[in-house]
C-alpha positions in Angstrom: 9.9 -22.3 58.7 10.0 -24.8 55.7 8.5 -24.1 52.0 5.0 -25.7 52.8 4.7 -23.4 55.5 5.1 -20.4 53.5 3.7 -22.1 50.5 0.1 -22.8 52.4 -0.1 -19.0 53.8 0.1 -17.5 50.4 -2.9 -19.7 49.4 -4.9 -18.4 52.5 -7.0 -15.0 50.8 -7.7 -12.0 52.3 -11.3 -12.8 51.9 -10.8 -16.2 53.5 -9.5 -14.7 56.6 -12.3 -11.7 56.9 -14.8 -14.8 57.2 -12.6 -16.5 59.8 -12.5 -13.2 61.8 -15.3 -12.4 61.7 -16.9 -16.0 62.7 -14.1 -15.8 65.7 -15.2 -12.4 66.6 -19.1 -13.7 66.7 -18.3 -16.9 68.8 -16.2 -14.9 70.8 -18.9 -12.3 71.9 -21.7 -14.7 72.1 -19.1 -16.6 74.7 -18.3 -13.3 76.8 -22.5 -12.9 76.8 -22.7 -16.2 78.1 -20.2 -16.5 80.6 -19.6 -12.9 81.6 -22.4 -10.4 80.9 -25.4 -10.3 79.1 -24.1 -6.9 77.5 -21.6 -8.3 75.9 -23.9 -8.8 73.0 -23.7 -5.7 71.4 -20.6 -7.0 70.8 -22.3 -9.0 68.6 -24.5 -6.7 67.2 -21.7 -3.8 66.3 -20.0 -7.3 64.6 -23.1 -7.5 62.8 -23.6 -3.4 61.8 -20.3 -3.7 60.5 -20.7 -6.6 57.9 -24.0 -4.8 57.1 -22.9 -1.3 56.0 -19.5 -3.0 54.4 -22.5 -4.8 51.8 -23.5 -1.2 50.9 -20.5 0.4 51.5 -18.1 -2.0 49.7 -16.1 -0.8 52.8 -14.8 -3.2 55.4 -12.3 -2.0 58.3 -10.6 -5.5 58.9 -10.4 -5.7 54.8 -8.0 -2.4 55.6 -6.3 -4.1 57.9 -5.8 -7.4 56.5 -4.1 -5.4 53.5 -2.0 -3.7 55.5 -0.8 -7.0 56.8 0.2 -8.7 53.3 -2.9 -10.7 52.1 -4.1 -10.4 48.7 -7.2 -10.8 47.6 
């Protein structure tokens, strides 16, 4: 792995990566409802709860996890 490599990952926040995820996540379940079952979308909806209560909550699971995994905010 060369410096640009490492250099352009430190640059990707914490908060940057939540959106990603969670966009992913959405796209993902909206694809599984599509293709697979039409249950799939409370997939989509728990995705949704979750970004709901972490506006009041300030609290966001992945946001744990992402720390855990070396991104700063």
């Amino acid at each position: 792995m060369n410096n640009d490599t490492v250099t352009a990952k430190s640059k990707f926040s914490m908060h940057q990566a939540l959106r990603l995820i969670a966009g992913v996540m959405i796209l993902v379940s909206l694809a599984l409802t599509y293709f697979v079952h039409p249950n799939w979308v409370f997939f989509s909806v728990f995705i949704a709860l979750n970004l709901i209560q972490s506006a009041f909550t300030k609290w966001c699971p992945m946001i744990t996890i992402l720390k855990k995994a070396g991104l700063k905010e």
